[in-house]
Every structure is written in C-alpha cells, then in structure tokens.
N, C-alpha and C positions, 0 to 999 in steps of 0.2 A: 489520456482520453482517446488517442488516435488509434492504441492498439487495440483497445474495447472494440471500438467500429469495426476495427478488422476480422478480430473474433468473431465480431457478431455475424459478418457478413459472411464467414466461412461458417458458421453454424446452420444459419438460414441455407444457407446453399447444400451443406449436406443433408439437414431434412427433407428441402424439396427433391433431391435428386433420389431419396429413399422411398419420397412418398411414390413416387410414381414409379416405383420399379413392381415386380410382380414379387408379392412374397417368398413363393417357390424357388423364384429363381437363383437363390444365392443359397438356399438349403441344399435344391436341384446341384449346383455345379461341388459343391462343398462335399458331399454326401457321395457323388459320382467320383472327386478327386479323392477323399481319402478309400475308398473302396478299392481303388486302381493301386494308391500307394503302398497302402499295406497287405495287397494280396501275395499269394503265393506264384511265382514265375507261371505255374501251369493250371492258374485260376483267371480265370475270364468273367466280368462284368459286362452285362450288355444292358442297356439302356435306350429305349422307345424306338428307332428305326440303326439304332446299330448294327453294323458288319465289320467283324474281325478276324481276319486274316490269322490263323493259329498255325498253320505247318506249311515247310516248303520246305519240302525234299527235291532233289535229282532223282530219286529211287524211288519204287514204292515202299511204305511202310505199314504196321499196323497199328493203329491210331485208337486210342479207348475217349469218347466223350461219353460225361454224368452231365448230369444237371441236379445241384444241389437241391437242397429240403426248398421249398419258399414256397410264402402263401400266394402266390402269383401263377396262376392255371395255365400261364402259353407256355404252349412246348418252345422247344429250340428247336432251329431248321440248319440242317448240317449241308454246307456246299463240298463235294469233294470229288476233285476229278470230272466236271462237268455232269454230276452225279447228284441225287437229292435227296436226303433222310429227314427223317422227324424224331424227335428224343422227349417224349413228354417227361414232365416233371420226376423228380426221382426213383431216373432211368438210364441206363448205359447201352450205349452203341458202340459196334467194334466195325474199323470198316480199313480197307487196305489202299490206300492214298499216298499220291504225292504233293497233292496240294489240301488243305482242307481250309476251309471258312464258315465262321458261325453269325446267325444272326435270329433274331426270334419270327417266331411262325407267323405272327401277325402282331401291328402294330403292339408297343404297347403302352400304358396310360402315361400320366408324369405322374414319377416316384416309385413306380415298378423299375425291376430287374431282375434278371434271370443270370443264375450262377451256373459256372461252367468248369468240371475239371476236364484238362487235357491230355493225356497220358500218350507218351512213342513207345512200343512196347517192344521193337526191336529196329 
C-alpha cells in the first residue's frame, strides 16, 4: 500500500509540474536540439534573437552565406569585419572576412527559424 502512495504522489507531481509549463516550450527546445544535431557542419539554425558566430580567421577569406527555402520572410543579417549585409530569404552573399556572425534581421516569432549555409571558399 505504501508504494501506491508513492506512485501516486510522483504522478500528481508530474502532471502538475506539466500543467503549468508552456506547451511550446519542450517542442521549442526539442525541435531547436535535434535541428543543431543533425545539421551539417556548415549549416546554421537560428532561432528568435540568436547570434552565431560562423568564421574566425587570422586572414581574410571568402565566405559564401545562403539562407535556405523557409516559409519564414526575415532575412539574415551578416556581421563581418565590423561590416553589415542582409541576405533575404533564398539568397547568397559573397563577402571577404576574417570574422563573420549571423543572426536574423529582426526578431523572430517562437517556432520560426532561419537556415543558413556557410561556405570558406578559399
């Protein structure tokens, strides 16, 4: 009888602690981690105010960013070299950097994301 109680009271405790969590939030984090896992090295995820750091030469180089198909309308905003582009949706920038950084143009919703290839072209 004593182990029932204890069941019971770790069941109660897990539904309450689900009630009250936000839906999104475990799809959100889920959906962001396997996206990250299974990308390609020079595939970039960004997600609602993210900035990612994609090159860091000593030299300058030249750097190719797309931004995949997605039904998600914000451009990508390129940081590079204390320098600033914009790459709308299924678009390719070519820009000669030692540093680059990606992050989107403006906010954006939960459950958007904006895909990113990154290419060193020499």
């Amino acid at each position: 009888m004593r182990y029932r109680s204890v069941a019971a009271t770790l069941l109660i405790g897990l539904m309450a602690a689900t009630a009250f969590t936000p839906a999104n939030a475990h799809f959100e984090d889920y959906l962001e981690y396997r996206l990250m896992m299974n990308a390609h090295p020079d595939v970039y995820y960004l997600f609602e105010d993210d900035r990612k750091q994609v090159v860091s030469y000593k030299t300058e180089r030249v750097v190719r960013i797309c931004t995949g198909d997605s039904r998600h309308l914000v451009p990508l905003k390129v940081i590079y070299d204390d320098k600033t582009a914009t790459v709308e949706k299924n678009d390719c920038i070519r820009v000669e950097a030692k540093e680059v950084a990606l992050e989107p143009a403006k906010l954006l919703e939960t459950g958007e994301v904006i895909r990113a290839e990154v290419d060193t072209l020499n």
